[in-house]
ZADO-1210 file (C-alpha; in nm, 4 decimals, padded with zeros to 6 digits):
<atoms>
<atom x="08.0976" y="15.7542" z="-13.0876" code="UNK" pos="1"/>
<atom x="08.2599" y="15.5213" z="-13.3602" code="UNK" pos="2"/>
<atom x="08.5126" y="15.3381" z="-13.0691" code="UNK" pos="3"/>
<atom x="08.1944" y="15.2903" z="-12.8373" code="UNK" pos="4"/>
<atom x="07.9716" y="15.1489" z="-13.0846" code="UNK" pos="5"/>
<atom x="08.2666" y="14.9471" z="-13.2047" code="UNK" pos="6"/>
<atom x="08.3580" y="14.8360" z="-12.8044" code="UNK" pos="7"/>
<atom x="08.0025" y="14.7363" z="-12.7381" code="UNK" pos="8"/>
<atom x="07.9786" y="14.5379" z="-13.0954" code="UNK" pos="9"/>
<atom x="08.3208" y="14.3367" z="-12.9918" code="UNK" pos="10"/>
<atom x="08.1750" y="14.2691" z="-12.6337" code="UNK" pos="11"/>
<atom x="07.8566" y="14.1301" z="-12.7570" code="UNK" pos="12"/>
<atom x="08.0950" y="13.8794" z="-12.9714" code="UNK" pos="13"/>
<atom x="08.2849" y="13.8208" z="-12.6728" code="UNK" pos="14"/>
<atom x="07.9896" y="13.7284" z="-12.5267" code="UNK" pos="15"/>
<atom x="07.8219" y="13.5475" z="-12.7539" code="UNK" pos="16"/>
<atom x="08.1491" y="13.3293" z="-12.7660" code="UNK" pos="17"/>
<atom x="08.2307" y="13.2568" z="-12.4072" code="UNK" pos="18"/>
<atom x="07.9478" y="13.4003" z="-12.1697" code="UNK" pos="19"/>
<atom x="08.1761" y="13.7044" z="-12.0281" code="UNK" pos="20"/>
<atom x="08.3423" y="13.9720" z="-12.1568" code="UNK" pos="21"/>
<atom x="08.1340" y="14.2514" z="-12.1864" code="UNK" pos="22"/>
<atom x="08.2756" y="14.5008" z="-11.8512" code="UNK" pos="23"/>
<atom x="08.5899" y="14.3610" z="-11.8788" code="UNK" pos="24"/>
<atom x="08.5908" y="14.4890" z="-12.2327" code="UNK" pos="25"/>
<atom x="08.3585" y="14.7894" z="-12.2276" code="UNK" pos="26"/>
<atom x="08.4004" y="14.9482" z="-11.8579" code="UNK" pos="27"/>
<atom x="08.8156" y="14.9879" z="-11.9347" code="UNK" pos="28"/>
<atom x="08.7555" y="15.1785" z="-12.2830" code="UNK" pos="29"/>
<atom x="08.4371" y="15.3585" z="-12.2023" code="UNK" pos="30"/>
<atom x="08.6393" y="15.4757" z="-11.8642" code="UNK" pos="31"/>
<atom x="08.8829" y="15.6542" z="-12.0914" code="UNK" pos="32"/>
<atom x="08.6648" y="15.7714" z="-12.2902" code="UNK" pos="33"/>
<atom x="08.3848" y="15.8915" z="-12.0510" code="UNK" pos="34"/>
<atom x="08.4217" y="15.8070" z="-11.6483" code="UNK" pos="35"/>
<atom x="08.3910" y="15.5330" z="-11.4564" code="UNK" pos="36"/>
<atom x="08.0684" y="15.6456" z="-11.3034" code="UNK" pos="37"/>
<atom x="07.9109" y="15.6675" z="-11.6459" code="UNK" pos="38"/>
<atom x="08.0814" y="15.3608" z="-11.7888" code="UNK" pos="39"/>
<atom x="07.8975" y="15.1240" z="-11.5122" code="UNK" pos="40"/>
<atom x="07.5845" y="15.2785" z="-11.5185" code="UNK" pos="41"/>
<atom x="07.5039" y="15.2492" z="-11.8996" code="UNK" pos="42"/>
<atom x="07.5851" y="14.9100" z="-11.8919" code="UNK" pos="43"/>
<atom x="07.3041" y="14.8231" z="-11.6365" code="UNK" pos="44"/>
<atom x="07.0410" y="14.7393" z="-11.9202" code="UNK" pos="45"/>
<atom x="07.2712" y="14.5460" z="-12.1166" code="UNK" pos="46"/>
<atom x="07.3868" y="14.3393" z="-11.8238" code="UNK" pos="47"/>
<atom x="07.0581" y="14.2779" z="-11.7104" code="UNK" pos="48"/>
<atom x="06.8993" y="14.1542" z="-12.0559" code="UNK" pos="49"/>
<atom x="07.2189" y="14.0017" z="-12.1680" code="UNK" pos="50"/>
<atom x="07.2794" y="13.7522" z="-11.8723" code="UNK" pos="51"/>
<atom x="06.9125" y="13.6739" z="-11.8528" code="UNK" pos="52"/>
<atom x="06.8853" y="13.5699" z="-12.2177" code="UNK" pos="53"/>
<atom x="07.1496" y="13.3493" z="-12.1190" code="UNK" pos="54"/>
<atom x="07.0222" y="13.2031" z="-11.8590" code="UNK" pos="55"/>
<atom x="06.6936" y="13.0954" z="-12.0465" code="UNK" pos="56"/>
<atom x="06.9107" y="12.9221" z="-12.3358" code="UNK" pos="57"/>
<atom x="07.1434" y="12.7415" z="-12.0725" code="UNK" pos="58"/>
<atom x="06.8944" y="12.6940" z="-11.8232" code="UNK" pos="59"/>
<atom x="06.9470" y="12.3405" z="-11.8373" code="UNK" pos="60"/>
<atom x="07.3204" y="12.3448" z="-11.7516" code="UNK" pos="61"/>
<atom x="07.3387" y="12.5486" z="-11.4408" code="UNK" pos="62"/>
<atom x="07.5555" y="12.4542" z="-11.1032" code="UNK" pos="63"/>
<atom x="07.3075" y="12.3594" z="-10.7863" code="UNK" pos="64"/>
<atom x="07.0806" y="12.6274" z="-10.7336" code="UNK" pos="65"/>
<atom x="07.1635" y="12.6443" z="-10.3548" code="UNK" pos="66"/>
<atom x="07.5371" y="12.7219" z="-10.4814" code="UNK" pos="67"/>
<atom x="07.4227" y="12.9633" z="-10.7186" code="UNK" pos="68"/>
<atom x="07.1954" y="13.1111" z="-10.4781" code="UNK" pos="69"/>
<atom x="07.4693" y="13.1712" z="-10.2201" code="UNK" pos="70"/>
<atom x="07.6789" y="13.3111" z="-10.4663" code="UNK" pos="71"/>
<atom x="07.4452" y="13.5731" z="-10.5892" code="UNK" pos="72"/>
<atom x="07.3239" y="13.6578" z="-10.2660" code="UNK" pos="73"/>
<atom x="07.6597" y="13.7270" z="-10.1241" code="UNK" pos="74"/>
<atom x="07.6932" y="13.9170" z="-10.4727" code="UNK" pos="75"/>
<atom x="07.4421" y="14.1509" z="-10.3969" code="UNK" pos="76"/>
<atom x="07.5571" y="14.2606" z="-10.0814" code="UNK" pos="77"/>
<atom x="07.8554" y="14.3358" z="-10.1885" code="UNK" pos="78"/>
<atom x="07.7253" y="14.5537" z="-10.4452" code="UNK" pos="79"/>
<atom x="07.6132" y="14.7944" z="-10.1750" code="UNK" pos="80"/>
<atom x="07.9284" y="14.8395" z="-10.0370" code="UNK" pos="81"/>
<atom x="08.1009" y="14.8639" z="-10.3949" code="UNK" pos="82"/>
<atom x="07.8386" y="15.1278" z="-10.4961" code="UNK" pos="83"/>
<atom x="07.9236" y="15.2846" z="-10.1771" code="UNK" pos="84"/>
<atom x="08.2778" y="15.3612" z="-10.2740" code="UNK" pos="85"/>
<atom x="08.1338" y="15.4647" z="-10.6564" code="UNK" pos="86"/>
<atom x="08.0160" y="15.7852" z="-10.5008" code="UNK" pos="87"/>
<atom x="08.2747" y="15.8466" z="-10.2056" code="UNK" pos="88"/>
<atom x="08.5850" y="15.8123" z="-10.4417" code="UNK" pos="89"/>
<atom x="08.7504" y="15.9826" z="-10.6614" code="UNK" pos="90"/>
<atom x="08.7776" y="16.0089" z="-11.0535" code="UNK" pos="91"/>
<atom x="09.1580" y="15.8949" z="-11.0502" code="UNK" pos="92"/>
<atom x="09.1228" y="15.7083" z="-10.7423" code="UNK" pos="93"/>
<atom x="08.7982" y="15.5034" z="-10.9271" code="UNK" pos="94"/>
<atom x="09.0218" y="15.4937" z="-11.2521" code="UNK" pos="95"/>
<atom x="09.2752" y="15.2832" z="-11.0672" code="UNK" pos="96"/>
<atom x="09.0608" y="15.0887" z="-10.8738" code="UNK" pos="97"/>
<atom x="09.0019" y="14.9720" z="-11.2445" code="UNK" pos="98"/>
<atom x="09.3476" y="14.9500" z="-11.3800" code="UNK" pos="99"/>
<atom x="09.4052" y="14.7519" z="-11.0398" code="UNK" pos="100"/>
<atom x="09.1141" y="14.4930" z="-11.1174" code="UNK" pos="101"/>
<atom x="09.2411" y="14.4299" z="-11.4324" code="UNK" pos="102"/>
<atom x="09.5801" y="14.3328" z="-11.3045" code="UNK" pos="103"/>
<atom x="09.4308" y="14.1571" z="-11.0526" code="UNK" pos="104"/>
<atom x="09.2270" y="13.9431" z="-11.3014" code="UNK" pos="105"/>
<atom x="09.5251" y="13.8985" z="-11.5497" code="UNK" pos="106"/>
<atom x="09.7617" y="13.7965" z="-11.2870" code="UNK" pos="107"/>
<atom x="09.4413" y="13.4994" z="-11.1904" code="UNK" pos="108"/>
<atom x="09.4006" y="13.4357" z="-11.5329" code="UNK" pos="109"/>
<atom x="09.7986" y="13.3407" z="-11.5609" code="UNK" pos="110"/>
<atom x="09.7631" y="13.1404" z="-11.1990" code="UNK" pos="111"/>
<atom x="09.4660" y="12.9864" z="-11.3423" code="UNK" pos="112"/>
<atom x="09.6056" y="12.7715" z="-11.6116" code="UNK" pos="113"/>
<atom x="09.7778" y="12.5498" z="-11.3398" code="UNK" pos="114"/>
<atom x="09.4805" y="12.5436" z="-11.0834" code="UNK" pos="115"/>
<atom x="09.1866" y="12.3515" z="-11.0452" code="UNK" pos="116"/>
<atom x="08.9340" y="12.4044" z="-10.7648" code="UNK" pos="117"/>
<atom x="08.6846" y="12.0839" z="-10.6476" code="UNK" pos="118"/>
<atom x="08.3678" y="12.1430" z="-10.5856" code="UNK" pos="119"/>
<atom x="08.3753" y="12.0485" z="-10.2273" code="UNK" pos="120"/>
<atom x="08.6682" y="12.3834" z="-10.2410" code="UNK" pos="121"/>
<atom x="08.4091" y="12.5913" z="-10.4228" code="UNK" pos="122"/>
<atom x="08.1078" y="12.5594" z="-10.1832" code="UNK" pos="123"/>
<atom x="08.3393" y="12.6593" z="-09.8762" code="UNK" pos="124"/>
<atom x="08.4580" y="12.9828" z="-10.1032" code="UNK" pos="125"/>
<atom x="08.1566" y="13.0706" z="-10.2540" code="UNK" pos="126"/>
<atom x="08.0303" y="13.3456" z="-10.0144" code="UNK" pos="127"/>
<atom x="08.3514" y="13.5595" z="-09.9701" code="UNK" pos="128"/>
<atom x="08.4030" y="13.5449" z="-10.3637" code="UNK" pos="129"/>
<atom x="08.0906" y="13.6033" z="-10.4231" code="UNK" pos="130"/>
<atom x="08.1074" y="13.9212" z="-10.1791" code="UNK" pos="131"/>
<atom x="08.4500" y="14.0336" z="-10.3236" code="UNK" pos="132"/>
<atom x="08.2492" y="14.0186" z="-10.6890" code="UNK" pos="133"/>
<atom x="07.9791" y="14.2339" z="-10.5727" code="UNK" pos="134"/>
<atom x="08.2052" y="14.5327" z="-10.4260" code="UNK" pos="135"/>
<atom x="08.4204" y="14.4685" z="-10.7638" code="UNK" pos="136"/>
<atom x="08.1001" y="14.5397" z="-10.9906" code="UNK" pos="137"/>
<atom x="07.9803" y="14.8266" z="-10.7287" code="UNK" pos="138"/>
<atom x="08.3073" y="15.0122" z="-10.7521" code="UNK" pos="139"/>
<atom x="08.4792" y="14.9235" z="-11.0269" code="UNK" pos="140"/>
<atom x="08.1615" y="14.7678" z="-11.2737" code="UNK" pos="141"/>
<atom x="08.4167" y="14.4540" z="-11.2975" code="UNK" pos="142"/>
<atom x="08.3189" y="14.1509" z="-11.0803" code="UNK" pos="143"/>
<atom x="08.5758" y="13.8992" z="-11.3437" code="UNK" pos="144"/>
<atom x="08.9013" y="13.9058" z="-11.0830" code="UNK" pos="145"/>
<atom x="08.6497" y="13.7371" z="-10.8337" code="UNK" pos="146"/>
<atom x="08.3260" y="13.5807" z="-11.0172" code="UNK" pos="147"/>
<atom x="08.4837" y="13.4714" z="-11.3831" code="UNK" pos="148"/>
<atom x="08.8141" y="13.3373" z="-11.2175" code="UNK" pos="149"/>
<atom x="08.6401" y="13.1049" z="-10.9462" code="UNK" pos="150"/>
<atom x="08.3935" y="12.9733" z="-11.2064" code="UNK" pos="151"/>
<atom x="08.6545" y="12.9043" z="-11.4413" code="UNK" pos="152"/>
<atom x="08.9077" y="12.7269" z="-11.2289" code="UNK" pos="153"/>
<atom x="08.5929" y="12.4929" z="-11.1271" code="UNK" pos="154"/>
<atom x="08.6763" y="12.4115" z="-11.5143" code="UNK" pos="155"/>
<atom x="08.3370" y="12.3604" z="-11.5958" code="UNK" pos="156"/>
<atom x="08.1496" y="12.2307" z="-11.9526" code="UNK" pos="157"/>
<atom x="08.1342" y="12.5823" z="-12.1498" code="UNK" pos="158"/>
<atom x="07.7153" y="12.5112" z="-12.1139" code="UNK" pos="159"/>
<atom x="07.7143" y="12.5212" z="-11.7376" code="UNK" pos="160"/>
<atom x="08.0063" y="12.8208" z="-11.7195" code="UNK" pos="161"/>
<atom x="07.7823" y="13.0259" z="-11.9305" code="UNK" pos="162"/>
<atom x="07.4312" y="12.9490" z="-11.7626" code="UNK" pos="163"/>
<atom x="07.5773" y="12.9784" z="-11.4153" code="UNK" pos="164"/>
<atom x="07.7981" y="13.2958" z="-11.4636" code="UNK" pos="165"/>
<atom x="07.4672" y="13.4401" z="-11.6254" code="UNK" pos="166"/>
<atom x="07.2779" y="13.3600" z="-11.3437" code="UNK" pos="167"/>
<atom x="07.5277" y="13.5547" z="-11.0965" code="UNK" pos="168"/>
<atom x="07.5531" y="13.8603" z="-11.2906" code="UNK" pos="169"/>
<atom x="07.1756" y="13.9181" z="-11.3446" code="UNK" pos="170"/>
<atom x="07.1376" y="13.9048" z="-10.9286" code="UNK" pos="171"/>
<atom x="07.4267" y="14.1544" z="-10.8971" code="UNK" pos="172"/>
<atom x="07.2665" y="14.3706" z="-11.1893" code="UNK" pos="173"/>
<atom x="06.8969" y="14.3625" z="-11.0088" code="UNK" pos="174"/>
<atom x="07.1020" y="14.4567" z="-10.6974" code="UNK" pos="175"/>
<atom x="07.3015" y="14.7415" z="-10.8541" code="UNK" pos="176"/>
<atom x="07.0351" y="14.9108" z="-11.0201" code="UNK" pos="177"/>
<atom x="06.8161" y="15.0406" z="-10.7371" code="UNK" pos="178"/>
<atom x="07.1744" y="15.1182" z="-10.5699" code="UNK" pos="179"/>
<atom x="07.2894" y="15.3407" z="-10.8763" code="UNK" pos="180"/>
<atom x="06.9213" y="15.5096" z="-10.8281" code="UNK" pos="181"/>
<atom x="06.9815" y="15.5688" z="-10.4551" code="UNK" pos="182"/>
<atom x="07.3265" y="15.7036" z="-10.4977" code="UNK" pos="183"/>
<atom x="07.2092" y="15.9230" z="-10.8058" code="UNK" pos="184"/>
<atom x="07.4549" y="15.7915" z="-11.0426" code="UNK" pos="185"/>
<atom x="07.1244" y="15.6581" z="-11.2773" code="UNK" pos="186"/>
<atom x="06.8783" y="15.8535" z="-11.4657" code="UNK" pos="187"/>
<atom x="06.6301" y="15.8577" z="-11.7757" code="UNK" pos="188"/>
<atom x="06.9029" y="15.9699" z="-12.0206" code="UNK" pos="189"/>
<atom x="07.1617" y="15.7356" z="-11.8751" code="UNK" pos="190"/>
<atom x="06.8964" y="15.4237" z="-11.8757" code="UNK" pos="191"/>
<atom x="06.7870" y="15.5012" z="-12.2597" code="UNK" pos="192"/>
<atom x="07.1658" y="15.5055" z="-12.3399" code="UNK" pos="193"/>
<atom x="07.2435" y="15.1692" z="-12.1808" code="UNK" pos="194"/>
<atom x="06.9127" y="15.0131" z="-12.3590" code="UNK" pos="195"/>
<atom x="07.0869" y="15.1200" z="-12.6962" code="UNK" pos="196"/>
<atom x="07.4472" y="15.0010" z="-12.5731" code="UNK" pos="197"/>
<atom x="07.2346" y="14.6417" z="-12.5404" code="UNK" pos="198"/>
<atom x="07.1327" y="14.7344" z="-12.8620" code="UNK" pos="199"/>
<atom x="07.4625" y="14.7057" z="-13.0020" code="UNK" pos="200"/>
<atom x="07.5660" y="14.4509" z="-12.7801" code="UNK" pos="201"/>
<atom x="07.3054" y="14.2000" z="-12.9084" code="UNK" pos="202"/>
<atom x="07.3967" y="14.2534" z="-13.2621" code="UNK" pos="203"/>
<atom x="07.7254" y="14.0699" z="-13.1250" code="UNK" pos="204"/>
<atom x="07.5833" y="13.8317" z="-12.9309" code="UNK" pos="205"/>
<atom x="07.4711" y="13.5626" z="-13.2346" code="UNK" pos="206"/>
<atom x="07.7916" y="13.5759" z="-13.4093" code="UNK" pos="207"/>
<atom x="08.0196" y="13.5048" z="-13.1293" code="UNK" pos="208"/>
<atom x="07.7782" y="13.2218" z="-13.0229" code="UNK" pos="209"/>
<atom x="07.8339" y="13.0780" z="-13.3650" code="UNK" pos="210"/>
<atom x="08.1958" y="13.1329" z="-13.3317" code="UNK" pos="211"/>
<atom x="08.2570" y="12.9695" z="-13.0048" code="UNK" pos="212"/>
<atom x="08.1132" y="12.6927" z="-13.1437" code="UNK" pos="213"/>
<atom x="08.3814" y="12.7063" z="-13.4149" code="UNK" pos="214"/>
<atom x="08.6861" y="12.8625" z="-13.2641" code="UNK" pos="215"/>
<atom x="08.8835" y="12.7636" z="-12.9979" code="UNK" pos="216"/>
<atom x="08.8493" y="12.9272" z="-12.6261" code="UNK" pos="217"/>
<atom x="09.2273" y="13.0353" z="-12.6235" code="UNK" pos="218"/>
<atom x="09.1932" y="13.2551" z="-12.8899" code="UNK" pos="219"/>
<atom x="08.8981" y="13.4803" z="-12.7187" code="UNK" pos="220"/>
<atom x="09.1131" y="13.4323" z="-12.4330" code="UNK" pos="221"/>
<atom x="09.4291" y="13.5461" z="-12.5447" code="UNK" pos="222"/>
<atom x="09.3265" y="13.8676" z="-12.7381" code="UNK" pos="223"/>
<atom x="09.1391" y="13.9575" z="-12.4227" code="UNK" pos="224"/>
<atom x="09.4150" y="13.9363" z="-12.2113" code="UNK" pos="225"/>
<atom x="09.6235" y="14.1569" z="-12.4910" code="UNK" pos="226"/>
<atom x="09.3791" y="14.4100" z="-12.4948" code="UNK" pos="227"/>
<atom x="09.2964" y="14.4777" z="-12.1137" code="UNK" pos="228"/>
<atom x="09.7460" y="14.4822" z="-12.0251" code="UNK" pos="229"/>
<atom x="09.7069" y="14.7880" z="-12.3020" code="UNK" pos="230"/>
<atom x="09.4159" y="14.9844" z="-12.1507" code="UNK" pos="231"/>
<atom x="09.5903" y="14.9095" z="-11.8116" code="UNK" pos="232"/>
<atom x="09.8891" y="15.0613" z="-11.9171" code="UNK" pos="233"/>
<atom x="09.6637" y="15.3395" z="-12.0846" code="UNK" pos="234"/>
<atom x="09.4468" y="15.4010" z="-11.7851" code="UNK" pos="235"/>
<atom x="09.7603" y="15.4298" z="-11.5167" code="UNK" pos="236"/>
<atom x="09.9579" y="15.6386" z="-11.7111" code="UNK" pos="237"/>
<atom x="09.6927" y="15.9130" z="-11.7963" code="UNK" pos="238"/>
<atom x="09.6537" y="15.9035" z="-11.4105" code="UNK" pos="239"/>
<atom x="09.9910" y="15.9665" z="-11.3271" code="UNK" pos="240"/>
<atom x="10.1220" y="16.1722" z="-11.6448" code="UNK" pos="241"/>
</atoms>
């Protein structure tokens, strides 16, 4: 109970700070310590109230609404599929699929650095990633190898990264929360849990805004990066040993 609370407290920092941060931080841990089924669906409150708080405070420094529009559309169907697989797969075979996104979004994040997308680039990609975000939250409840990545290598003012990425992940969240119901992976005790993990999450939230004001972007950067190669490492080897 002590590493949750303190996972959720750290993600709503994260947050605060950059705009991201909370499944790639929370879905890893609370899939070793619980499942990856149960990992995704308490975060569904927290994702939903979350992003949409920051949405109001940056809703003056979002991308083109059309843009976003596409982008969270596409999003949304691709949660269906993703949720799809949530129920069809396997516990190890789900466990990897996370271990593999986090790879995946490490070995972006590295590529990254040297790339910079137009927007005249972005508008011709933004349907497929948008798509490959959506089955990434569905199945894995981490849309960041697809959604973070393309946003970021737009290299956009921290303002409009944080209103726009907001945007995307409350239409994926709105999506993925009648799907859970469907599927059966959501109920009353599961919902009441994930409006306490928000709880904890929001307690966060203010003091990372405050330092990512302060701090530089690297250093949120770089002890994310540390942190998801160990659960990766974690994650495949209690799979495999």
């Amino acid at each position: 109970m002590i590493v949750a609370f303190l996972t959720l407290l750290a993600a709503g920092v994260v947050k605060g700070a950059i705009g991201s941060g909370v499944p790639v931080i929370v879905v890893p841990i609370f899939t070793m310590l619980y499942n990856v089924r149960v990992a995704i669906a308490l975060l569904v409150v927290s994702n939903l109230c979350s992003n949409a708080l920051q949405v109001w405070q940056y809703r003056r420094h979002l991308l083109p609404w059309r843009f976003l529009a596409t982008f969270s559309i596409a999003g949304c169907a691709g949660i269906v599929v993703g949720t799809w697989g949530l129920v069809a797969l396997s516990h190890d075979t789900l466990s990897l699929g996370v271990a593999g996104a986090i790879v995946l979004y490490l070995i972006i994040k590295l590529l990254r650095r040297k790339m910079a997308l137009s927007m005249a680039w972005a508008q011709r990609l933004v349907l497929p990633v948008g798509l490959v975000g959506g089955v990434l939250q569905g199945a894995a409840g981490m849309s960041a190898p697809a959604s973070i990545t393309f946003l970021n290598a737009m290299q956009l003012e921290r303002r409009v990264f944080i209103g726009s990425i907001s945007v995307f992940f409350c239409a994926i969240t709105v999506a993925q929360i009648p799907a859970l119901l469907a599927a059966g992976l959501l109920n009353v005790e599961l919902t009441l849990y994930s409006a306490a993990a928000f709880g904890v999450i929001a307690l966060g939230m203010p003091l990372g805004a405050a330092l990512g004001k302060r701090l530089p972007y690297v250093w949120f950067d770089n002890l994310i990066v540390l942190l998801l190669a160990s659960i990766a490492v974690k994650i495949i080897t209690d799979v495999f040993l």
